[in-house]
Each structure stands twice: as C-alpha cells, then as structure tokens.
C-alpha atoms as one frame of an Amber mdcrd trajectory, in Angstrom:
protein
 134.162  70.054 -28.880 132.144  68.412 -25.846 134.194  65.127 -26.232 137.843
  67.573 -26.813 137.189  68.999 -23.676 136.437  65.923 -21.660 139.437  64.135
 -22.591 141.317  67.494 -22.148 140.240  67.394 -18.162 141.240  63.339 -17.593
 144.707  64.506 -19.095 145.382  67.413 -16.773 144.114  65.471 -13.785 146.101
  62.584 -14.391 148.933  64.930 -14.716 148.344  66.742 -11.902 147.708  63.089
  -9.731 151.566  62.050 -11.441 153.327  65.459 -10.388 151.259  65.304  -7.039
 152.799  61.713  -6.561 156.058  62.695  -7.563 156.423  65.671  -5.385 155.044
  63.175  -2.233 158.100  61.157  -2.983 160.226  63.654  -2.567 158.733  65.226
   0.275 159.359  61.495   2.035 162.678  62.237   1.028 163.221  65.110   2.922
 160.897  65.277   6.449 161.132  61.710   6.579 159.169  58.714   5.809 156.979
  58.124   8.891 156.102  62.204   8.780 155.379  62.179   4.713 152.789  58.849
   5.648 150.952  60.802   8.255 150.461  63.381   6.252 149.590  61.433   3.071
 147.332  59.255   5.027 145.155  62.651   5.733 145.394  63.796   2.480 143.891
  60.568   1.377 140.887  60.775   4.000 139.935  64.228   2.982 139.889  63.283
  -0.996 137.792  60.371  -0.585 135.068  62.913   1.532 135.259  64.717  -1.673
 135.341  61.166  -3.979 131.682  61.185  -1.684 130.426  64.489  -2.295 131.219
  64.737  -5.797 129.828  60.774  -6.661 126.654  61.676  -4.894 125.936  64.810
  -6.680 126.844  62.399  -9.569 124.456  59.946  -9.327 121.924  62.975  -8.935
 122.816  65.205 -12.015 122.780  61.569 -14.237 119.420  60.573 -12.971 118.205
  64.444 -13.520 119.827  64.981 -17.314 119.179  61.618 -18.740 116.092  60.474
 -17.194 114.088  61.494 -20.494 116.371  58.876 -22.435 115.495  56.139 -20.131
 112.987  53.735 -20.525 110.685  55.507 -17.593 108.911  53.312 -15.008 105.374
  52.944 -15.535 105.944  53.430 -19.763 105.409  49.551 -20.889 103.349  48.985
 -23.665 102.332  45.202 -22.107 100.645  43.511 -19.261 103.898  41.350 -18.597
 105.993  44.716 -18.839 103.910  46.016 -15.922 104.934  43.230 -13.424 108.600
  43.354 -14.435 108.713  47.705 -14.047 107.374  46.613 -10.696 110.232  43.721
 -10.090 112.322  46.782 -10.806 111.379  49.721  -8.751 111.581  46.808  -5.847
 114.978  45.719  -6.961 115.954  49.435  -7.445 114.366  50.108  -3.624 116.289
  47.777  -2.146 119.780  48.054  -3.539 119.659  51.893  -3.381 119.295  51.740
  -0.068 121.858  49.526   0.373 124.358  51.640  -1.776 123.465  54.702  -0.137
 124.070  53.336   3.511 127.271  51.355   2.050 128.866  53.875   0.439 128.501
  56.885   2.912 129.644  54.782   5.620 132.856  54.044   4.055 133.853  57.066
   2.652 133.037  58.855   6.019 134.315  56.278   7.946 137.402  56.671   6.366
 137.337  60.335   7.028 136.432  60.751   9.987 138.641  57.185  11.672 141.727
  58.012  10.183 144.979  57.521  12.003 145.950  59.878  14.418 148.590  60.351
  17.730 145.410  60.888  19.960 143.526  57.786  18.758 144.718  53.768  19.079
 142.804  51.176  16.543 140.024  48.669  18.198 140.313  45.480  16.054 136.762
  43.735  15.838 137.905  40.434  14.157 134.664  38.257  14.778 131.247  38.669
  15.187 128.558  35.656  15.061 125.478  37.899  15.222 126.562  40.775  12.789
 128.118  38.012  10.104 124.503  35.960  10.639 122.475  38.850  10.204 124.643
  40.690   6.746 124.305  36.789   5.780 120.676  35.991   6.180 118.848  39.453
   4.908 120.576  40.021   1.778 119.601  36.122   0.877 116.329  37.039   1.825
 115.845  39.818   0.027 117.410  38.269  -3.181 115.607  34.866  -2.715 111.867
  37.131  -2.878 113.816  39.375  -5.918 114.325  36.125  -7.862 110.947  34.423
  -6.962 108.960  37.302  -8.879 111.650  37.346 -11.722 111.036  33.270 -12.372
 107.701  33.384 -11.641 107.432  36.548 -14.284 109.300  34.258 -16.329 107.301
  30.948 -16.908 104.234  33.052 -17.135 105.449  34.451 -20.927 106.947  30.844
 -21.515 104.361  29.012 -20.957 101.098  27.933 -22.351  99.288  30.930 -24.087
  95.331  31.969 -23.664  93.194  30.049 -25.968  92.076  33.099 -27.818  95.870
  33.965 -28.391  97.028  35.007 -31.578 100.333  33.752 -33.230 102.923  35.188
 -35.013 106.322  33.594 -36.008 109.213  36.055 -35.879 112.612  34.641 -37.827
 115.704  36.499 -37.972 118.905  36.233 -40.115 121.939  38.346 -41.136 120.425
  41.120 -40.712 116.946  41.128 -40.951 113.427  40.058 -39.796 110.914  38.089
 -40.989 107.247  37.908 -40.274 104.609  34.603 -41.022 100.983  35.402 -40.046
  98.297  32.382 -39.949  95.715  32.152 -42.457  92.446  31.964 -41.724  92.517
  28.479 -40.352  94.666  30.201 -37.671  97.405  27.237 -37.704 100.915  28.194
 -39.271 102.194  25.887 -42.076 105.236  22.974 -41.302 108.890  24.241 -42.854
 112.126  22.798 -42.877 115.195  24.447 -43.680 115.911  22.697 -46.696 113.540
  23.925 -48.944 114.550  27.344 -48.217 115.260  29.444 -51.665 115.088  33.046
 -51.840 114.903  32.351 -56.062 111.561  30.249 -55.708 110.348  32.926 -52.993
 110.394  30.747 -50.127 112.641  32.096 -47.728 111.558  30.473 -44.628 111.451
  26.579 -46.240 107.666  26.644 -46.373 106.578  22.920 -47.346 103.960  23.421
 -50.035 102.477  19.911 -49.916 101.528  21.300 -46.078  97.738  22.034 -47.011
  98.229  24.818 -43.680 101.139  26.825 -45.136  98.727  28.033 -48.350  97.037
  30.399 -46.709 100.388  31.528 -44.337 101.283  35.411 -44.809 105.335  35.938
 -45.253 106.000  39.537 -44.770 109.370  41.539 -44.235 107.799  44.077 -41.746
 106.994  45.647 -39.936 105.072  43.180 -37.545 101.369  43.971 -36.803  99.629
  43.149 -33.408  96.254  43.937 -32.325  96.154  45.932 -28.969  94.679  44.230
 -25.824  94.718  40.802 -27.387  97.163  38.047 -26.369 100.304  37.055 -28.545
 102.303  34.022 -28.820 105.424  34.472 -30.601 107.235  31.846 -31.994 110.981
  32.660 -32.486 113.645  31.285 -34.698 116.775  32.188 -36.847 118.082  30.746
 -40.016 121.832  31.264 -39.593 123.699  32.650 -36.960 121.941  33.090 -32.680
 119.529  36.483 -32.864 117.626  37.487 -30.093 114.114  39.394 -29.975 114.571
  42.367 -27.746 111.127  44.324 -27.329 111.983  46.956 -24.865 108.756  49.133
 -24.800 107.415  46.121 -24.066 110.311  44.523 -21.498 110.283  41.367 -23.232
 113.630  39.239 -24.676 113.773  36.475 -26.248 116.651  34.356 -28.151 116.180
  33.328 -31.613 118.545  30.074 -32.142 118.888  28.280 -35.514 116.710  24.848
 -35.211 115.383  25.305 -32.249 112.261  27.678 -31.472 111.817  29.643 -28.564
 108.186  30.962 -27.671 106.698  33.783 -25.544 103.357  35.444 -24.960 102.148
  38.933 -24.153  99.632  41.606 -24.776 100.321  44.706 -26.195  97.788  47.315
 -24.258  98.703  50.628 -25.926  98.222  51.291 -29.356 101.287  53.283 -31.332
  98.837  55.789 -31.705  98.981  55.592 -27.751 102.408  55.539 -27.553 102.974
  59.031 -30.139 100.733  61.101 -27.949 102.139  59.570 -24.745 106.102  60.485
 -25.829 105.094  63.736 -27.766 107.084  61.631 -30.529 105.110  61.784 -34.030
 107.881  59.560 -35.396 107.111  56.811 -32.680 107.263  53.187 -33.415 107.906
  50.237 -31.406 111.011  48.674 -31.841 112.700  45.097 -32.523 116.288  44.884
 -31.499 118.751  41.820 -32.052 120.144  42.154 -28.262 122.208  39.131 -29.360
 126.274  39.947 -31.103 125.553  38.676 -34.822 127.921  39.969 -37.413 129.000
  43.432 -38.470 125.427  44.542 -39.188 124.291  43.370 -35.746 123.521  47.503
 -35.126 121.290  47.947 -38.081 119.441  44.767 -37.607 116.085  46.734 -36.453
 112.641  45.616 -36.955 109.595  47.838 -36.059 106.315  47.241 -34.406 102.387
  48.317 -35.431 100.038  47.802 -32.539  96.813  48.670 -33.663  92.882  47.941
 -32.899  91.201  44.987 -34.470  89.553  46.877 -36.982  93.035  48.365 -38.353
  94.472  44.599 -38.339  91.785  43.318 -40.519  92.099  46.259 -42.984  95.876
  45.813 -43.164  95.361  41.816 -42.628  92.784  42.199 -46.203  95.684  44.210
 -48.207  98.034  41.086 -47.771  98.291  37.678 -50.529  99.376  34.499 -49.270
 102.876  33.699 -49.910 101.818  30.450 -51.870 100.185  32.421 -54.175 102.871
  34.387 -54.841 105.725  31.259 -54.795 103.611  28.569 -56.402 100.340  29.267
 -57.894 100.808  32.720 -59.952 104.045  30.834 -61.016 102.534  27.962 -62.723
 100.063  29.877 -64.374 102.369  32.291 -65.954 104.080  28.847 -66.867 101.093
  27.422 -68.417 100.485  30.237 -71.444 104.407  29.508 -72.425 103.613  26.086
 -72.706 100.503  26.547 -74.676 102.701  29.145 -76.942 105.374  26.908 -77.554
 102.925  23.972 -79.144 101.306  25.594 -80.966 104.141  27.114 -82.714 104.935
  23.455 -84.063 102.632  22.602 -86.326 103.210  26.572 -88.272 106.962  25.514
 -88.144 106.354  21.849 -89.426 103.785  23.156 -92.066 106.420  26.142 -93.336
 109.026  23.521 -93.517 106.928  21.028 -95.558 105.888  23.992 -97.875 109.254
  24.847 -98.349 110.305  21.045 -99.348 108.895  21.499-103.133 110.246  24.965
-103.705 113.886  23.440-103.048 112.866  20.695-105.222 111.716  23.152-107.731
 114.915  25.033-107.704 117.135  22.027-108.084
C-alpha cells in the first residue's frame, strides 16, 4: 500500500508539472513571449527555494528514520574498523560542510538574484585568487583524506603480528569455505587440480603435503578468537568473490588463482555484539560484495568471535579433513579386501567338492 501510494504521488506530480507546462505555453501565446519569460523565470526562483527547504528537511528526516539501519559510527567489531569509522566521520565533516554551504548558496542565490527591471547583471568572468584558492583547499583536504585511507590500507595488507592466527577463506558459486591450521599452525599446499567433491577434497588439498593432515575444512560458520590478530588468506575456485565484513569495515576480493590476504582483530565477542544491538539473533556477517551469478544475494557466510577458551572447545569437536578423505577411507577399504580373499578358498573348495558329485551323476 506504502509503495501504491508513492508511485500514485510521482504520477500526479508529473501530471500536474505536464499541464503546468502546457498551460505556460499557452500563456506565451497570449501576453506575449518576453512577459510569459519574466514571469516563468520567477516562478522558477521561488520553486527551487522550496527544492531547498524541502531537500534539507530531507536529508534530516532520512538521517532521523533510518539511522538505526545504518552501520552507526563507533559500532566496529575491529581495531582496523576503528581507524576507518574515524577516516569517515572526517570525510563526512568535511564534505557536509561543503554541501551545506554549496547547496544553500545556489538555491538562494538563485532566489534571491533573479532577473528583474530594477536590477542589471555584474559579469565576474575571472578571478586568479578565488580559482587558486577553490583549487588548492579541496586538493588539500582530499590529499590528507586519501593519505589515512592508503595508509589504513597497507596496514591490513601487509605483514601480520607474529602471534597472528590464520584462516583461509575460499568462496565459490555460492558458498564459503573455511581451512583452519593444525596444530603445527602452517596450512597444507593445494592445487586446483586435485579438487573432487566425490573424494572429499574440495579445496585440492595435496595429501602427500605432510602439513595439510592435520588442516580443518569446514563449511561454516568461521570461528575467530576475540582480541587476537587474524590473517586471512582469500581465494575463489570459479568465478571473482569478494569478502565483505562490514561489522568489521573490512573488504577483500577473492580471485580464482591468485590469493589476496588481510589482517585484523576482532575486539568484541558476538556475545558483545547481541547485548550491544539488543539483537538475540546477532551474528556477524560474510557478504560476497562482488556480482557472481544469480545466487550472488544468498551467498552469506556468518561469523563466531569468541574467547580462547570457546575456540579450543569448538577447535577439540573438529576431525581433520584427511582423516575424513583419506585415512577412514582406506580402512573401511581394507576389511573388503580381507572379505573378498578369504571368500576364495570356500568358493574353490565348494567347487572341487562339487567335481565328484557331477562325476557321480554322469
């Protein structure tokens, strides 16, 4: 009904703006074209005072109603998210200003300059001071905006802490996968062609890799301790994905042969986060910010930040994937085996006994 009667306004106001139009050109008609321009020129000036008005108290009523479904200032879940919240309310600082002091100028301008008998135009066609300074601030301003963003930047590209953990995030159409380090804290080498969902290897784990038997495959959702440091190492197995962590203001893409990494640390808890929202359904969220198919909407992955004592619990519940892909494979393999030879010599033996009876028959 909301989005009937929306579309039900824009109708009858572009209606209204037509038959307006229409009955302007026929006004021209009949006082005359120079009359029918003076007099459209000051309806025009007194609509965009009210285009002013009305935008401002837009801006306000958007930023009052839907401020709640915004990702708030001051929310992030990570250290890196703090910085770039603070790149933000800077960048937000500094262009609202500018828009505010742009905007009303020109629409009043317009207003309250507009062509009359009493009043003769003053053209102002050069100005070396005004150009230099509307020149020089704004690159300023944009050159410090951009320092902080790059600097921000090759901080969660570049070399993690020592004590960092490391996860490896893969995404394909339209899903996540997670591989966790064993306890010799080094993931396993893969190559894409010894991927094969039937042998349960779907990330091409190399099994003759000695450091990919104790590597954790897991389909979600992804588990990170809170207040310690996590390198992510991000790939894709078919089409370009990207990683978009917004609670924690962190993207990343995910392109097919060639990993990306980043690093961060999670410092609230999802526990944190519930009682912070109000939210009991709460989690942290994995988007694909990247266009990858028709399910690119439902490709969602979640997020468990937890304390170190939760991780370990979880961490003990979960078998190595070459366990599950290789080793509990060969010994269900091995009893057939054993099964099948020692059928033989009961098969050979019935068929020798059997020998004399046909003999007998004969």
């Amino acid at each position: 009904m909301h989005t009937f009667l929306l579309i039900a306004i824009l109708l009858l106001g572009f209606i209204i703006t037509f038959q307006i139009a229409r009955a302007t050109e026929f006004v021209s008609v009949i006082q005359g074209e120079e009359r029918t321009r003076k007099q459209s020129n000051r309806i025009n000036a007194f609509l965009l005072l009210v285009f002013l008005i009305v935008g401002l108290f837009g801006v306000y009523w958007t930023h009052h109603t839907l401020a709640d479904k915004t990702l708030g200032l001051g929310t992030s879940a990570s250290d890196h998210g703090i910085k770039v919240d603070r790149m933000l309310k800077y960048t937000l600082i500094a262009t609202g200003i500018v828009f505010f002091v742009t905007q009303i100028l020109l629409f009043w301008y317009s207003f309250k300059y507009q062509e009359r008998e009493d009043r003769k135009p003053y053209y102002f066609p050069h100005n070396n001071k005004l150009e230099m300074i509307w020149t020089v601030v704004p690159a300023i301003v944009l050159t410090i905006l951009i320092s902080f963003g790059l600097v921000y930047w090759y901080q969660i590209t570049g070399a993690a802490p020592e004590n960092a953990a490391t996860v490896e995030i893969t995404g394909s159409q339209f899903k996540w996968e997670f591989r966790y380090p064993g306890k010799d804290g080094v993931l396993g080498k893969k190559n894409y062609r010894y991927i094969d969902e039937t042998q349960d290897n779907s990330l091409g784990l190399i099994w003759d890799d000695a450091a990919t038997h104790d590597d954790i495959v897991s389909g979600g959702p992804l588990h990170l301790v809170v207040n310690k440091p996590v390198k992510l190492v991000i790939g894709a197995k078919d089409v370009i994905h990207s990683v978009g962590l917004p609670h924690f203001r962190l993207k990343m893409d995910a392109v097919p042969g060639t990993p990306t990494t980043l690093w961060f640390t999670p410092i609230k808890t999802t526990k944190d986060m519930i009682k912070e929202t109000g939210n009991e359904n709460f989690v942290f969220e994995i988007a694909c910010d990247q266009m990858c198919g028709a399910g690119h909407t439902g490709m969602r992955g979640e997020i468990i930040v937890e304390t170190q004592e939760e991780y370990d619990q979880w961490m003990a519940t979960q078998k190595a994937q070459y366990l599950t892909a290789v080793v509990e494979k060969q010994a269900a393999a091995k009893p057939a085996v054993a099964d099948s030879s020692a059928k033989k010599p009961a098969d050979s033996t019935a068929t020798t006994a059997a020998k004399p009876d046909s003999a007998t028959t004969k």
